[in-house]
SEVEX-788749 format. One line per 8 residues: number of its first residue (from 1); their letters; for each residue x, y, z of C-alpha. Coordinates in pm, 1 decimal, m for minus. Each point is the difference from the previous one (the first is absolute). Example, Ala and Ser with C-alpha at 12.3 -4.5 7.8 and 13.67 -1.06 7.14 Angstrom:
1> AS> 1230.0,m450.0,780.0  137.0,344.0,m66.0
//
This chain:
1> XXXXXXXX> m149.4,m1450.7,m3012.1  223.0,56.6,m290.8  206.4,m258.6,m96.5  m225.5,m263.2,78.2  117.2,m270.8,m225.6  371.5,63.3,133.5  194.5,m228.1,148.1  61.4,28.6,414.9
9> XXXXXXXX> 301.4,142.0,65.4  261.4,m327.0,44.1  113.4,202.3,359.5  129.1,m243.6,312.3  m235.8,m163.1,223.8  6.0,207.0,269.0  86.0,m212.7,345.5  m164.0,31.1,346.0
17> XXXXXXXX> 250.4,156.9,223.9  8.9,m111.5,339.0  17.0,325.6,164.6  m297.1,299.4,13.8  35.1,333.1,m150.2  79.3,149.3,369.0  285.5,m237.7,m0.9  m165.9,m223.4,178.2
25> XXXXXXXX> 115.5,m392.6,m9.4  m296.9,m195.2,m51.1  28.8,m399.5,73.6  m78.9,m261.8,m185.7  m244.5,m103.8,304.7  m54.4,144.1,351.5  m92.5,m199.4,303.2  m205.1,67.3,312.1
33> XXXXXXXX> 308.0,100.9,180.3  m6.6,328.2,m211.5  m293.5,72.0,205.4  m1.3,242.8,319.2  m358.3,52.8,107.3  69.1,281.8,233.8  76.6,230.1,m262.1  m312.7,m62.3,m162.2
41> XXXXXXXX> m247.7,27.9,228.4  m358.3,22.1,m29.6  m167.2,213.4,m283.3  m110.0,399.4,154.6  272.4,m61.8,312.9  334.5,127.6,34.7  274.5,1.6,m181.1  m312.7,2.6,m295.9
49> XXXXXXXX> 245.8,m298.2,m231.1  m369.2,m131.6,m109.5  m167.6,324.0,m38.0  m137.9,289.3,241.0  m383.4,m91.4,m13.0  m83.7,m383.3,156.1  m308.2,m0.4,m273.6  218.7,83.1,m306.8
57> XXXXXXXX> m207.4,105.1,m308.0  m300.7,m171.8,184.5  m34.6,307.4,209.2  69.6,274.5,m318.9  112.9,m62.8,m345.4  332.9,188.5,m98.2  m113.1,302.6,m177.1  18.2,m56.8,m369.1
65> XXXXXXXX> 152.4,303.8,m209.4  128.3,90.9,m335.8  237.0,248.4,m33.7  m115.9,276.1,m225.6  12.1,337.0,m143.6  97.5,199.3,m317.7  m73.7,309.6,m176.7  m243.5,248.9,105.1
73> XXXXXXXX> m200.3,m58.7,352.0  m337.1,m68.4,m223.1  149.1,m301.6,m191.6  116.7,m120.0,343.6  m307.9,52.0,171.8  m184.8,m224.8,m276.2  269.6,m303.2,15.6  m40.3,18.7,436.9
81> XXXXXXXX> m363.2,m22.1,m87.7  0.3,m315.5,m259.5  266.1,m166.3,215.7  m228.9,78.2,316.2  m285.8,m165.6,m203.4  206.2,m324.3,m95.9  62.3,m78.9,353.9  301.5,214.5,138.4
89> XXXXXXXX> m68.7,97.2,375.2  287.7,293.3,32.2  151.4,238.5,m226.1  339.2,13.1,m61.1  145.0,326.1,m139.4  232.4,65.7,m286.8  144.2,350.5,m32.4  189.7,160.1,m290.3
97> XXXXXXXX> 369.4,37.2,18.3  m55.5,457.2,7.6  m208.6,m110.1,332.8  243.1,m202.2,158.1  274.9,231.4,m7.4  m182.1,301.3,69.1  m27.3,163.6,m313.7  m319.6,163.1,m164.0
105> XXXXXXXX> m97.5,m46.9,m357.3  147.4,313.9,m90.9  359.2,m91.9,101.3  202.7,m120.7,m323.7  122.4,m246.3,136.0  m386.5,m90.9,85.7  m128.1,1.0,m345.4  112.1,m336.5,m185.4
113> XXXXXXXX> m88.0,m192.6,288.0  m369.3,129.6,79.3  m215.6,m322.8,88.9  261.4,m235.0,m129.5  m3.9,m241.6,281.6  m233.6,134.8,231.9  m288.0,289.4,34.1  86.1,309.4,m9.7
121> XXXXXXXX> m59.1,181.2,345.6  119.9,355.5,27.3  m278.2,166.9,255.6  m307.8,m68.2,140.6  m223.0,43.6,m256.4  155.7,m320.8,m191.6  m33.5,m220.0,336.6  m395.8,141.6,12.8
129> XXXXXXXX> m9.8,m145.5,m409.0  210.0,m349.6,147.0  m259.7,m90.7,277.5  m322.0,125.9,m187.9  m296.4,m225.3,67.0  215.8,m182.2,295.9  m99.3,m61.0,307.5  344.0,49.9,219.4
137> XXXXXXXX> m168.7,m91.1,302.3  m48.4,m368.1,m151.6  305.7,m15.1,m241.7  363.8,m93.3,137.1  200.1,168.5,m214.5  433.0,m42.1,m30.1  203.3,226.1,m182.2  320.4,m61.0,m104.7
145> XXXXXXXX> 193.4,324.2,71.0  274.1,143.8,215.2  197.6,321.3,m126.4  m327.9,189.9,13.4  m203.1,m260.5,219.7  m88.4,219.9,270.1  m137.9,237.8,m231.7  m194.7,m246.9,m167.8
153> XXXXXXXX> m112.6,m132.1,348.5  m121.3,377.1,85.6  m161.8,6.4,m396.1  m196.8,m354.7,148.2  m118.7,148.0,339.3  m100.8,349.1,m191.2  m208.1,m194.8,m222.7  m158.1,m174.7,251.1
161> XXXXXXXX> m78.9,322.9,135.6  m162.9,62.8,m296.2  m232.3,m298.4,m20.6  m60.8,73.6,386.9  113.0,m332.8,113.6  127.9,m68.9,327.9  409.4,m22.7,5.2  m21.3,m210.4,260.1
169> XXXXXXXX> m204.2,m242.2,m263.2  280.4,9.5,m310.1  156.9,m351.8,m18.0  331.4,m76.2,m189.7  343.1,68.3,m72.3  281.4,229.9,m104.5  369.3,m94.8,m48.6  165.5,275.8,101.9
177> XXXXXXXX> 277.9,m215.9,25.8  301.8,241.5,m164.4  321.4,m171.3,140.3  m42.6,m291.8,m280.6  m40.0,293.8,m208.8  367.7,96.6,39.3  151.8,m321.1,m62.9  m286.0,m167.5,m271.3
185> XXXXXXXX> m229.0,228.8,m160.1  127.9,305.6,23.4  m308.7,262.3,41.6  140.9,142.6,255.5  m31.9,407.4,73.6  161.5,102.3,307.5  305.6,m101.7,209.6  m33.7,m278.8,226.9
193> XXXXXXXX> m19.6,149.3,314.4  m289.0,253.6,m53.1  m209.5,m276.8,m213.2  26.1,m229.7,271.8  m181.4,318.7,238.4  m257.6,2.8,m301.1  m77.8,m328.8,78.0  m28.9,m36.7,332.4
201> XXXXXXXX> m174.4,342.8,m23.4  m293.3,m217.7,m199.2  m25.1,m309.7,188.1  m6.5,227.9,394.2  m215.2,178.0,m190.9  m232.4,m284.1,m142.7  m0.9,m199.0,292.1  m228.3,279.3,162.6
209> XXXXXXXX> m224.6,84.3,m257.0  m8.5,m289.2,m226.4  87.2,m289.6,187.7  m112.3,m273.6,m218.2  205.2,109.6,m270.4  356.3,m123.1,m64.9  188.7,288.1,m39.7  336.4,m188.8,m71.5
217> XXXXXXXX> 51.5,m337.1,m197.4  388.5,m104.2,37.6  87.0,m126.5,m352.8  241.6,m278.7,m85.5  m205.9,m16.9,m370.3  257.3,210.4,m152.5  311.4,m100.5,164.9  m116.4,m359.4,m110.3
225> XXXXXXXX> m34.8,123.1,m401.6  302.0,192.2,34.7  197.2,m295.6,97.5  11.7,m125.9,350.3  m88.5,m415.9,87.4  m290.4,m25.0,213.6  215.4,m39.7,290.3  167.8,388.6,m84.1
233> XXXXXXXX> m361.9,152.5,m64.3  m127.1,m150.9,350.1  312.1,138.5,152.4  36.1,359.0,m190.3  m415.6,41.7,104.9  32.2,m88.3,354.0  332.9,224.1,64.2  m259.3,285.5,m168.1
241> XXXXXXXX> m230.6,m111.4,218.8  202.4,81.0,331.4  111.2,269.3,m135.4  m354.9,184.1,m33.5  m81.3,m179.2,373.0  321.2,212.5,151.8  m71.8,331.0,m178.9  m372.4,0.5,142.1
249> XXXXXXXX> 130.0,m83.4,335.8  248.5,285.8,m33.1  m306.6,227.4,m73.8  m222.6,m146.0,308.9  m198.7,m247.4,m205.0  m127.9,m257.7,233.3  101.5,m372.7,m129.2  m276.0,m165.3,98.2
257> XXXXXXXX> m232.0,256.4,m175.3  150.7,12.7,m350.5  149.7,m306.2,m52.0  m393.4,m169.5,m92.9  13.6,202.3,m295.4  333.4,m19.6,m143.7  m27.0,m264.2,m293.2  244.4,m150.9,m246.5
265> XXXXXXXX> 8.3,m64.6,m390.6  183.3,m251.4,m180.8  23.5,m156.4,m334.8  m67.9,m370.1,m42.8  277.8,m121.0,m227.7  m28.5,m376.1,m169.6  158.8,m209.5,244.1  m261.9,m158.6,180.2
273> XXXXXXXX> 123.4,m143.8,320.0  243.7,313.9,35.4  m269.6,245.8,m19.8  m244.0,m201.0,248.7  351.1,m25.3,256.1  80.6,339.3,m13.6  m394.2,147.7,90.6  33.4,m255.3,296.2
281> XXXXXXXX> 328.8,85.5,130.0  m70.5,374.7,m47.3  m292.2,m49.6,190.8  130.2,m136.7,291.7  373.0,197.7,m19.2  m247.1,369.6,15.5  m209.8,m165.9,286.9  359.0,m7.6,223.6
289> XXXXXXXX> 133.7,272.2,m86.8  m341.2,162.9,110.1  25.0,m210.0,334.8  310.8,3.3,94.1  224.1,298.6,m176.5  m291.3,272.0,116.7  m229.8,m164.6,264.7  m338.3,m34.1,m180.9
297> XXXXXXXX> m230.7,m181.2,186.2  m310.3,2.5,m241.1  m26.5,m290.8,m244.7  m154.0,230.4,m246.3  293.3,224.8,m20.8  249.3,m328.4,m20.6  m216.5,m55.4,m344.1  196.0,3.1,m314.2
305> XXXXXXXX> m297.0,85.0,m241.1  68.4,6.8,m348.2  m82.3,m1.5,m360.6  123.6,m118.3,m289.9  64.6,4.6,m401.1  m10.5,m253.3,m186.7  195.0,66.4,m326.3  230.0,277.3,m53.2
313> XXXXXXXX> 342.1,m77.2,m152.9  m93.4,m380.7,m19.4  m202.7,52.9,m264.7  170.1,m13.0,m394.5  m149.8,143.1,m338.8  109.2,m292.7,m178.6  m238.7,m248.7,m11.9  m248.6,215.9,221.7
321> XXXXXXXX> m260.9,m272.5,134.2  256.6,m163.2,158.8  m107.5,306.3,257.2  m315.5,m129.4,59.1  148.7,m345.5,172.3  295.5,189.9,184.3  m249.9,256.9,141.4  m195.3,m269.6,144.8
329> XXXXXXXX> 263.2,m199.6,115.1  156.5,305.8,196.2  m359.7,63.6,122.3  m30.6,m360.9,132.7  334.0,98.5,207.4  m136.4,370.2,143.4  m305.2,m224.0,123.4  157.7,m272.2,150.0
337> XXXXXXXX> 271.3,268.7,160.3  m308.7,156.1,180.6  m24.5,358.3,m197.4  m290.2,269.1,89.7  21.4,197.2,m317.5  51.3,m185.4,m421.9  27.2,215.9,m300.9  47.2,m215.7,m304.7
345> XXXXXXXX> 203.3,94.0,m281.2  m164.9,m55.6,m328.5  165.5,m229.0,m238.3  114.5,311.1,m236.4  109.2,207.9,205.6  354.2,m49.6,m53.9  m59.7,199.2,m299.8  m327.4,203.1,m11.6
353> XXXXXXXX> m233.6,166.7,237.0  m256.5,m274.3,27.9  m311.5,m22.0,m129.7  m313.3,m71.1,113.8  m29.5,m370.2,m126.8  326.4,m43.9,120.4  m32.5,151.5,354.2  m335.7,m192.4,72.9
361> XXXXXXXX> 180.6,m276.8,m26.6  233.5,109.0,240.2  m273.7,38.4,222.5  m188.0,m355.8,m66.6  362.7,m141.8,83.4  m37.1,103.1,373.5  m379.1,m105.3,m16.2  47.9,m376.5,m162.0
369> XXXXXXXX> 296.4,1.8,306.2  m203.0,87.6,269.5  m300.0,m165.6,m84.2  88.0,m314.6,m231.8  314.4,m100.6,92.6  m61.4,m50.1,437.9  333.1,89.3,73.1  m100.4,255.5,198.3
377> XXXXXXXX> m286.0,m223.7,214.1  264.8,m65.6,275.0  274.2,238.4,174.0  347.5,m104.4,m129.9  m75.9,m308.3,m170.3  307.4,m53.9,m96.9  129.6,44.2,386.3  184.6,m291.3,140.5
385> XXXXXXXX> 173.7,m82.4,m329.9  347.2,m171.7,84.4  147.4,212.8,m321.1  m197.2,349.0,82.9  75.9,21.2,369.3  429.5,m95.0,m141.1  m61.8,269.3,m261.7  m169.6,296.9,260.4
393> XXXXXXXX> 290.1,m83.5,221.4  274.4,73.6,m235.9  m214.4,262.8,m116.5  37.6,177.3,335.1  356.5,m62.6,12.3  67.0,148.7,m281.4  m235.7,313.1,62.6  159.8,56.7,326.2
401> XXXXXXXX> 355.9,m52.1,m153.4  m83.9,303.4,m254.4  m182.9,187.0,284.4  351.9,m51.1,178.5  163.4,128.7,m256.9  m206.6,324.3,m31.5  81.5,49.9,385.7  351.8,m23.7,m11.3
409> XXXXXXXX> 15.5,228.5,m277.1  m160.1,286.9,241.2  m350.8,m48.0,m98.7  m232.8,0.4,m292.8  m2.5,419.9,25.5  361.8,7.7,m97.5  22.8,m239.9,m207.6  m203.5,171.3,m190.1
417> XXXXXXXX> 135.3,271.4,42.0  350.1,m111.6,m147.9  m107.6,m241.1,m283.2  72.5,m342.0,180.1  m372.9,m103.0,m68.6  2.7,111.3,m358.4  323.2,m148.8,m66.9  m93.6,m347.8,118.0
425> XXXXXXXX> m311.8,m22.1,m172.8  146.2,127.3,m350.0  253.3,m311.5,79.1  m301.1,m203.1,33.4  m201.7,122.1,m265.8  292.2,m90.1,m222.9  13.9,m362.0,118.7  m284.8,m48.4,m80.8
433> XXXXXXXX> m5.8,163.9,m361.2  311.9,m249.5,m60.5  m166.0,m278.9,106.0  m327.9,59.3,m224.6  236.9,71.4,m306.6  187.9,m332.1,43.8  m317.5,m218.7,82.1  87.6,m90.2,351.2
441> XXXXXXXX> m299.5,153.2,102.7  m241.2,m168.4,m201.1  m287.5,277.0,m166.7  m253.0,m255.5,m212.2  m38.1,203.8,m358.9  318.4,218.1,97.5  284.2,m156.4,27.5  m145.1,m405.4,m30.5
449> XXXXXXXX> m291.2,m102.3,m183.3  20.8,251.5,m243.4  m63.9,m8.4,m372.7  233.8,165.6,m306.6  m131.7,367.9,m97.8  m255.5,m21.9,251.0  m241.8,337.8,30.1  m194.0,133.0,262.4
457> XXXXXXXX> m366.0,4.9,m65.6  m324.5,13.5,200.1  m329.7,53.3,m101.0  m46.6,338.7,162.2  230.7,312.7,m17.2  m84.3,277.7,241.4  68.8,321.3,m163.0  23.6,291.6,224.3
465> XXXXXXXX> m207.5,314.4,m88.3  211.7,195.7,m181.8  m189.7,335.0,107.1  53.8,m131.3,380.6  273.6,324.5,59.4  m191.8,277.6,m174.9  m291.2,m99.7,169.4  191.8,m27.8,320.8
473> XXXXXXXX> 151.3,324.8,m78.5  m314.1,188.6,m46.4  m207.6,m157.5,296.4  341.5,126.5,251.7  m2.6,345.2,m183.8  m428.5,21.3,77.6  114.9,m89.7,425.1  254.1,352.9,m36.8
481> XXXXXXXX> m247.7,195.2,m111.7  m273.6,m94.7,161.6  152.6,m16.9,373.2  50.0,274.7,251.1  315.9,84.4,m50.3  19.5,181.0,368.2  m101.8,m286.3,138.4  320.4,m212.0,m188.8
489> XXXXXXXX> 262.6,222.5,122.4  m180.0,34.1,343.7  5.5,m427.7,37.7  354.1,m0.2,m158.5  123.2,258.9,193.5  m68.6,m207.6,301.3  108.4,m317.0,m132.8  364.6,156.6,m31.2
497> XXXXXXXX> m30.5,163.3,336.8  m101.3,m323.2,113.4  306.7,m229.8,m138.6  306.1,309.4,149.6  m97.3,m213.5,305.7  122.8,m274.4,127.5  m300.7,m102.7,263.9  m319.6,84.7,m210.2
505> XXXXXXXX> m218.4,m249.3,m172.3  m9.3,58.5,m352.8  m320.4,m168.3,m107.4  m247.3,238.5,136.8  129.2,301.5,m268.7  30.5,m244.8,m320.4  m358.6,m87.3,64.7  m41.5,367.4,26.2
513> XXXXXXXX> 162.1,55.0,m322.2  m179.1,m277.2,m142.4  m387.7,144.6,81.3  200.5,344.6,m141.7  18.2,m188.8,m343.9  405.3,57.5,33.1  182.5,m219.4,m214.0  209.8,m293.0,45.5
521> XXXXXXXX> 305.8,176.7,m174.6  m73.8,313.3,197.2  m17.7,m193.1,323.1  328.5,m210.6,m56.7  174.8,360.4,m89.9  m40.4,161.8,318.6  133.5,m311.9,189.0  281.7,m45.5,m270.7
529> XXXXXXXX> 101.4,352.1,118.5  m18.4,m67.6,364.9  162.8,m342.4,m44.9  200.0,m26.7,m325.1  19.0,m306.7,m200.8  144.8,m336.8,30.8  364.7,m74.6,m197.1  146.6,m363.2,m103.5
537> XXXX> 295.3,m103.8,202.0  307.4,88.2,m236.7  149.5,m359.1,26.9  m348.3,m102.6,m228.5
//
C-alpha cells in the first residue's frame, strides 16, 4: 500500500451497537426461556427451521461454484475449465450486459459493453464455444439471467441437443427470476404481465422435459445490495415467490409437481447471526405457506432450497484483503444457515473481473470450510442456541410484518406495477449510504481503520482483451452468413405466432429458433412486438 509510513487516520472508535442491521435488538444475554422447541423441530422434518435433509452435508456437500464469465465464449470456456480443475463442482454463469437485455453485438447500444461483465452470448453457436469439452450430463450449471432467461434456457437444452445428451440428465439452475428485476437490477425487457407468462412458460415447460433442472431461482441477492435488511430481502423474495406459485396455478400447473424445483438466491451480507436467522426463518415461513396457504402434502415440495453469494456489495476496494476474511466469514454463515448452492466472491472483485489467482482462492475458501473447519459435520450446529432461536423468531416477525405489508398494498404484482417496491428500497438504499458515510455502520479500511492517502493496489490487474468486441463482432457476423436464412424466418415466424396467444407454451419455438441459429436480439424483437416493453412508474 501507498502511504505506508502514514499515520492511521485519528477517526472515533467505532462502538458496538446493541441492535442488528435488520433492526433487530440484540441482548446483552439470552436465557433458556428464549427457547421454544416446537418451532425447531428435528433436522429434514417439517417446518425444515434446522434444514430440509436429516444428514445435512453428511449426505451431499453444497455444490461449490464461482461465478464467472467475460468476453468472448472461448476465454470463458478456458476459466470454467481451470476453475473445474481447482476443485469447483458447478458452473456458475456470467453474461454480458448486450445478453441480458436482449441486444446483439451489433446494437449500439451493445457495443461498449461486449463481455464487460459477463460472456457474450448472442446465438447458439457462442453457447456450442461456452460448453466445449463439457460434459452437461455431469456438470450442474446456474446462470444468472432473467430478461432473456428463457432464451438462454432454450440456447442450454439446444446445446445439449447437440452433444446428444439426455435432457432429462442436465442438472442446474436458471434465475429467471425478472420481478427483482423491476425494482433492483433493472434488466428487465417486457411488461410485467407477459414476462411473468414467459416464465411460467419455462418452468411448465421444464418440469416435463428437464425435470432436474431449476428453471427458476427467486432472488433476494439484489434486493439485499440494493438496500433492503435481511429481514426486507426474506420478505420481498418470498412475496415473489407466491407470486410465481399463483400464476402457475392460474395456468394449470400442479403445486405439488413444480414446487421441488423452484429454488431461491440470496446474498450473504456481514452480519453473522442475522444472515444464519433469516435462512432459518425463511426456511420454515416457505414450508407453511406451502402447507397451509395451498395444500401441499409432499415434504419435498415444502423444501426451501437455496443458494447463496457470498460477497457482493460487502466487499470494498480500499484495503482489498480485508475481502478475503469477510468472504469467509459470510461463508461460515451460508453453511451454518443450511445453503445447497455457494459462489464465492473473490477478494477483488469489488473492482476488477477476477483473476485466476484470485478466484482459486475463492474456491479453496469453500474447500478449507467444508473440509477443515467441521462446521458442517453436524446438521444445525448452532441449533438450540438461546440467542439464535430469539433472533429466527424476530426474524419471522419481521418477514411476515413486510410480507403483510406487501398484501395490504394489493400484492407484489401491483406494487410493482405502481413503484411502491422501488420506492421503498431507494429509501432504504439511502439509509444505508448515510449510515456508511457517517461511520455508524462500521466498513474496516472505509470508513474506520483507514490510513491518510491510502491507494488501492493488488498484485494482479485483470485486463480485459481489448479485441474481445471485434472478435465478438466478427464470430456473430460468420453465424448470419453461414445459417439458413429460411429456416430463421420459418422458426421466428412461429415464435411470434406463438406469443399472439395467450394459452400456448412458448418454449418449444425459442428452442426452435435456437437449433435455427436465430439470434438472441432477433428472438427478443418478435416478442417485443407482440408484447411491448416495460416503463418505470412516473412517481420514480
Amino acid at each position: 500500500m501507498s502511504g505506508g509510513t502514514e499515520p492511521a487516520v485519528p477517526d472515533m472508535e467505532p462502538q458496538l451497537r446493541p441492535v442488528s442491521p435488520s433492526g433487530i435488538e440484540v441482548p446483552t444475554s439470552v436465557g433458556p426461556e428464549a427457547v421454544q422447541p416446537a418451532s425447531i423441530g428435528a433436522a429434514g422434518e417439517y417446518p425444515f427451521t434446522r434444514g430440509i435433509f436429516p444428514d445435512g452435508y453428511q449426505g451431499r456437500l453444497w455444490t461449490i461454484r464461482q461465478y464467472s464469465g467475460f468476453g468472448t465464449a472461448e476465454e470463458s470456456n478456458e476459466r470454467y475449465k481451470f476453475l473445474l480443475e481447482k476443485g469447483q463442482t458447478g458452473l456458475s454463469v456470467a453474461l454480458d450486459l448486450p445478453t441480458q437485455c436482449g441486444l446483439d453485438p451489433v446494437h449500439p447500444m451493445a457495443r461498449p459493453e461486449i463481455g464487460k461483465v459477463g460472456v457474450s452470448l448472442s446465438n447458439l453457436s457462442e453457447a456450442e464455444i461456452l460448453f466445449k469439452g463439457l460434459d452437461l450430463s455431469k456438470i450442474s450449471t446456474s446462470f444468472t439471467i432473467n430478461g432473456t432467461a428463457a432464451i438462454v434456457y432454450a440456447m442450454y437444452l439446444a446445446v445439449a441437443d447437440k452433444q446428444n445428451v439426455p435432457r432429462s440428465k442436465l442438472t442446474g439452475t436458471i434465475q429467471n427470476d425478472i420481478l427483482k428485476e423491476y425494482v433492483a437490477r433493472g434488466t428487465w425487457i417486457f411488461p410485467v404481465r407477459p414476462s411473468m407468462r414467459l416464465i411460467a412458460d419455462s418452468i411448465l415447460y421444464s418440469n416435463d422435459v428437464s425435470p432436474r433442472f431449476n428453471p427458476i431461482s427467486i432472488a433476494g441477492a439484489h434486493v439485499r445490495d440494493a438496500g433492503a435488511t435481511a429481514a426486507e430481502e426474506m420478505a420481498y423474495t418470498l412475496a415473489n415467490g407466491l407470486a410465481y406459485v399463483d400464476e402457475l396455478r392460474s395456468r394449470g400447473g400442479d403445486v405439488e409437481k413444480f414446487a421441488k424445483r423452484l429454488s431461491f438466491f440470496f446474498y450473504v451480507h456481514m452480519d453473522f447471526f442475522d444472515e444464519i436467522a433469516k435462512f432459518r426463518a425463511g426456511r420454515r415461513l416457505w414450508a407453511r405457506l406451502m402447507k397451509e396457504r395451498y395444500g401441499v402434502q409432499d415434504p419435498k415440495a415444502q423444501h426451501f432450497r437455496f443458494g447463496v453469494v457470498c460477497g457482493g456489495s460487502s466487499l470494498v476496494a480500499p484495503q482489498p484483503y480485508n475481502n478475503v476474511v469477510r468472504v469467509a466469514v459470510e461463508t461460515m454463515a451460508a453453511v451454518l444457515g443450511g445453503a445447497q448452492s455457494i459462489f464465492t466472491c473473490a477478494f477483488d472483485e469489488a473492482f476488477q473481473i477476477p483473476t485466476e489467482s484470485s478466484a482459486e482462492l475463492a474456491v479453496r475458501t469453500q474447500q478449507i470450510i467444508a473440509f477443515e473447519s467441521g462446521i458442517g459435520r453436524t446438521v444445525d450446529p448452532l441449533g438450540g442456541s438461546y440467542f439464535l432461536e430469539q433472533h429466527t423468531d424476530r426474524m419471522e416477525q419481521q418477514i411476515t410484518q413486510v410480507m403483510g405489508e406487501i398484501d395490504a398494498y394489493g400484492g407484489v404484482i401491483r406494487a410493482i406495477e405502481d413503484g411502491w417496491i422501488q420506492l421503498r428500497l431507494a429509501e432504504r438504499g439511502l439509509e444505508r449510504k448515510l449510515d456508511t458515510d457517517s461511520g455508524r455502520n462500521v466498513i474496516v479500511g472505509q470508513n474506520h481503520f483507514k490510513k491518510v492517502d491510502e491507494e488501492i493496489k493488488v498484485g494482479e490487474v485483470f485486463t480485459l482483451d481489448p479485441t474481445v468486441a471485434q472478435r465478438a463482432l466478427e464470430k456473430y457476423q460468420r453465424v448470419l452468413d453461414t445459417r439458413r436464412q429460411s429456416e430463421v424466418d420459418r422458426s421466428l415466424a412461429r415464435l411470434s405466432a406463438a406469443a399472439a396467444k395467450d394459452n400456448e407454451n412458448i418454449m418449444p419455438y425459442l428452442v426452435e429458433c435456437c437449433h435455427a441459429y436465430a439470434t438472441v436480439g432477433e428472438m427478443v424483437t418478435r416478442l417485443k412486438e407482440q408484447w411491448g416493453e416495460f416503463k418505470e412508474p412516473v412517481n420514480l
